[in-house]
N, C-alpha and C positions, 0 to 999 in steps of 0.2 A: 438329101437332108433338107430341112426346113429354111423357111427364109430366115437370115441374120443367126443362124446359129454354125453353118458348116466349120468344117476344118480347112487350113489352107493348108498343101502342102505334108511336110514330113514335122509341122511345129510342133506337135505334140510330143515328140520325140524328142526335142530340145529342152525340155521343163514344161513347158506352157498346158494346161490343163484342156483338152478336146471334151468333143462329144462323146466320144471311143469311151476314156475314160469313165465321164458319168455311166455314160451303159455300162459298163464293165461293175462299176459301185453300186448302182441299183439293181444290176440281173437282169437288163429290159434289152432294148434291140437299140442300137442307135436310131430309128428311124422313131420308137419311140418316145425313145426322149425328146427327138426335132417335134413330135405332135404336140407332147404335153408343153416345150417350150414357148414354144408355138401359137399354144389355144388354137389347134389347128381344129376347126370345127366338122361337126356329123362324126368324127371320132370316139367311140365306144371305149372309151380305157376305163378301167376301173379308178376308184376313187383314191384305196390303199395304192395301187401301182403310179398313182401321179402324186401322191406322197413322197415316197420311195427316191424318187428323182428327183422330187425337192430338194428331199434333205439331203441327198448325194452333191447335187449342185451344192448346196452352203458347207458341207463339210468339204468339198473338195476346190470351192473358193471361182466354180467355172463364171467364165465371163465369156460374153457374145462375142462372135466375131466381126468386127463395123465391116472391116475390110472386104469378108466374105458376104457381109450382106449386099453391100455397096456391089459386086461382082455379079449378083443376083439380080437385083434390081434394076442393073444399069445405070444407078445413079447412087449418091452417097444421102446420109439423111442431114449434108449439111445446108445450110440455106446461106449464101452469096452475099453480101452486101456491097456494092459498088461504090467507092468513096471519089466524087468528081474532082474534079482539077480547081478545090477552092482551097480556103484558110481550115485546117480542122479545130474550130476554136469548142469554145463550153458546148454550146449544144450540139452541133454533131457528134460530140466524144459522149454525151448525156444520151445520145437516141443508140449508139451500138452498145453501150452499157445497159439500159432500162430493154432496148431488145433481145439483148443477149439471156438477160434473167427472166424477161416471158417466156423465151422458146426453149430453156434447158430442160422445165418442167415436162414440156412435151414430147422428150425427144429429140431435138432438136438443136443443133449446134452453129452457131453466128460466124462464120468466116466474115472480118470487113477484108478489102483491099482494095490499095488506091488505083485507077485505072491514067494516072497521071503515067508511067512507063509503061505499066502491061493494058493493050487493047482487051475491052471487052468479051470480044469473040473468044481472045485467047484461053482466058481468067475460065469464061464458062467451060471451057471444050476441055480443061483439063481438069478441070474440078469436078464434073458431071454433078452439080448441086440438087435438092430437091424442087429447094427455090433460087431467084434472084433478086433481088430487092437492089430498087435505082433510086438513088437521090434528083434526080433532074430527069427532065426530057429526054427519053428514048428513040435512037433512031430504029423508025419503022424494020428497016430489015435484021439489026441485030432482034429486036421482037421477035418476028415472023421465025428466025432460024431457031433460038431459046424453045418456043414453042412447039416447033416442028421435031425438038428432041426432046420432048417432053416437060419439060421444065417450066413450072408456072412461071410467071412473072408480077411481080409486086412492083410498086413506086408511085413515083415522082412525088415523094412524101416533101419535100422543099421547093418543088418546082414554084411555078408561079401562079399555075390555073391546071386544071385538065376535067377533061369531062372523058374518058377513058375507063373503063372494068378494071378493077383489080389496083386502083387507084387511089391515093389519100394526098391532099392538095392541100397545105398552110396557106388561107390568101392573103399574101404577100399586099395587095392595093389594101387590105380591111385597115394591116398594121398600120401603115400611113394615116389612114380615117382617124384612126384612135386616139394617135400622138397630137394630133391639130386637135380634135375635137374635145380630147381633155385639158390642153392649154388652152383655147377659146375659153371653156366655160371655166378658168382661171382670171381670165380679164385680157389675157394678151391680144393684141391687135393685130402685129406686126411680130414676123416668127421664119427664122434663120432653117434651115435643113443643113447638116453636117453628112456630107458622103462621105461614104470608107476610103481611104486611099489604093486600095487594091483593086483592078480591074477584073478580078476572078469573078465577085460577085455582082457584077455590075447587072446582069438579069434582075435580081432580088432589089437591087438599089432601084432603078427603074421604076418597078412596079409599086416598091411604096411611097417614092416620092411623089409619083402620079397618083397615091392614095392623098398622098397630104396636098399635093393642088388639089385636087379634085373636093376635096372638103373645104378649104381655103374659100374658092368659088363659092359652093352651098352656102357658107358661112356670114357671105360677104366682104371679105378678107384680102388685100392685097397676096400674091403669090410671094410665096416663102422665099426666101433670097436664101440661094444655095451656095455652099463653098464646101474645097474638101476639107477633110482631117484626117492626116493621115496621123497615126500611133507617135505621135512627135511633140513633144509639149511646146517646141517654136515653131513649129508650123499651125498648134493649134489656138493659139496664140495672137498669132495675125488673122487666122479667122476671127475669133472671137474682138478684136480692133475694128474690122472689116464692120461687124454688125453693130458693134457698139457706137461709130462714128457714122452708119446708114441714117438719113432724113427718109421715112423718119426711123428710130431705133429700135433696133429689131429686141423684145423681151422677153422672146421664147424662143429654145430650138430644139426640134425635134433631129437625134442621133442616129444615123444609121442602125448600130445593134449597141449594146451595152459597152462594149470594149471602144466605139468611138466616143459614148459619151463620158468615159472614163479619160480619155486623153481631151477632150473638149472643159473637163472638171481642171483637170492640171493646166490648160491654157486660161480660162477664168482667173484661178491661183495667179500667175505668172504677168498677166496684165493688172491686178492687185483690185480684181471687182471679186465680187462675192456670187454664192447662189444658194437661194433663188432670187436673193435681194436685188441684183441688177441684171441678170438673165438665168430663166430656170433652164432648165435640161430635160428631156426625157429621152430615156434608152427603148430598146427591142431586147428580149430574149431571158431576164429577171435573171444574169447568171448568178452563185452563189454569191459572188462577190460583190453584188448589186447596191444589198444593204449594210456593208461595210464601207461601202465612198462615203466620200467626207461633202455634203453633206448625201444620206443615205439616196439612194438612186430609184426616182422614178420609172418605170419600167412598164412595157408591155411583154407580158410572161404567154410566150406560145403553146404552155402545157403539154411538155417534150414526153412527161410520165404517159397523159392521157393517148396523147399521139400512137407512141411507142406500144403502148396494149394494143389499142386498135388496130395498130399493123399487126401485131402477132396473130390475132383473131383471124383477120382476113390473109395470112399465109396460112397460119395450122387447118382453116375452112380449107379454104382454095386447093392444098393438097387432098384435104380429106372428098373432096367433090362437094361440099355443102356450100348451101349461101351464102354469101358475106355478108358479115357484119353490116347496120347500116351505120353512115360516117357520121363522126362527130360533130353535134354543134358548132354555127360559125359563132356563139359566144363562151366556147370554151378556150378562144383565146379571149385572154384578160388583162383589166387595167390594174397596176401595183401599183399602190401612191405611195409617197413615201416625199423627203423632205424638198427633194432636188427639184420638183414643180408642183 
């Protein structure tokens, strides 16, 4: 039988509608109906005879069998998503939703799973996916093995940098550039960095605070006096003290991602200063919630939508053997003003 159409087994015999059957309803050979299924090409069928089995398939409600394809193939046509050992806040939950609805179109089905209890190696070896798609840096040899069983591989869509095939990189140091260089041309002089309190994402932290020195310098700027925040309105609190009473006063800070600078809003609150009247804010990531803070949130928006096509592009290419996609603009990340700076 054809690829993605076989019978497994004695199911048909239990309700479930075969190929057997469709032959049986149109008068044809099972073998013809895997062709017509199929588009099995250089096949001579007539036009009336792949009718016939059309409409035998919709009167008798036949559906593919994944299972049997997937046994065919040696792989299934689900595509892997590996979810790393961070926070899953708005936008990773934004990029397996926006990819899920590129790849249905195509055939194609979004497995996430966290690799926080099940290893890698494992996830792949029992799923046998078409594809894998990685959020972070891949170690070389789970690659090399992926590969070596066929399985394309996609990622490091959050990493920090990569210059690697089959790759799509947020630069993580741009977002830093941004946040300083839109407070700069605000008037501020003197500009606080709020880190996450969670040490999962401490890669990503890194690379944009060494975006916002690194512009700070260009700028002319003392280096941004950093403290954490973690998700606590008395811890963020004493930050916010911390900058307020710095020689000299710090009247910008740029927030780790939007949910720091949503608890950096409530430590503001909490010390009984205002924003952006006595220090503005800007976040990373524009999540929905952004322009509902009080006052509405400044934000740089990573364009999780644009992201997310582009990865589906360069997985549905990549299995098909074609080009990839060329990558997006690095000014498709963008600046959201709004009242907070």
């Amino acid at each position: 039988m054809g690829e993605g159409w076989e019978d497994l087994g004695m199911a048909g015999r239990h309700g479930r509608v075969t190929a057997a059957d469709v032959a049986r309803e149109a008068g044809v050979s099972p073998t013809t109906v895997s062709y017509v299924l199929n588009n099995v090409p250089h096949q001579k069928i007539p036009e009336d005879t792949r009718e016939r089995v059309h409409a035998a398939v919709a009167r008798l409600g036949y559906k593919p069998s994944a299972a049997a394809r997937a046994l065919r193939r040696g792989r299934s046509d689900l595509v892997l998503m590996v979810i790393p050992d961070v926070p899953i806040g708005a936008t990773v939950a934004s990029i397996v939703e926006r990819l899920t609805e590129e790849l249905e179109p195509r055939g194609l089905t979004l497995v996430s799973r966290s690799e926080r209890h099940t290893p890698l190696s494992v996830l792949w070896q029992e799923m046998m996916p078409a594809a894998v798609v990685v959020l972070v840096e891949l170690d070389p040899r789970d690659r090399d093995a992926m590969i070596a069983a066929g399985i394309h591989v996609f990622g490091a869509l959050l990493s920090p940098s990569s210059d690697k095939d089959n790759t799509l990189a947020v630069p993580q140091h741009l977002i830093g550039r941004m946040q300083v260089e839109h407070l700069a041309a605000r008037g501020h002089r003197h500009i606080g960095y709020a880190g996450p309190g969670d040490p999962r994402v401490r890669a990503f932290y890194d690379l944009r605070l060494d975006g916002a020195r690194s512009a700070c310098v260009e700028l002319g700027l003392d280096l941004p006096i950093v403290y954490e925040v973690p998700l606590d309105t008395g811890a963020a609190a004493t930050a916010v003290r911390a900058w307020w009473e710095a020689e000299p006063r710090v009247s910008g800070v740029c927030a780790y991602n939007d949910e720091t600078a949503f608890a950096l809003l409530a430590g503001v609150r909490e010390v009984g200063l205002s924003v952006p009247a006595d220090l503005a804010v800007i976040g990373v990531d524009n999540i929905p919630l952004a322009r509902f803070a009080h006052p509405p949130l400044t934000t740089i928006d990573n364009n999780v939508g644009l992201v997310s096509a582009h990865l589906a592009e360069m997985i549905v290419s990549g299995i098909a053997g074609k080009r990839p996609p060329s990558p997006p603009r690095s000014d498709s990340i963008t600046l959201v003003i709004r009242e907070s700076a």
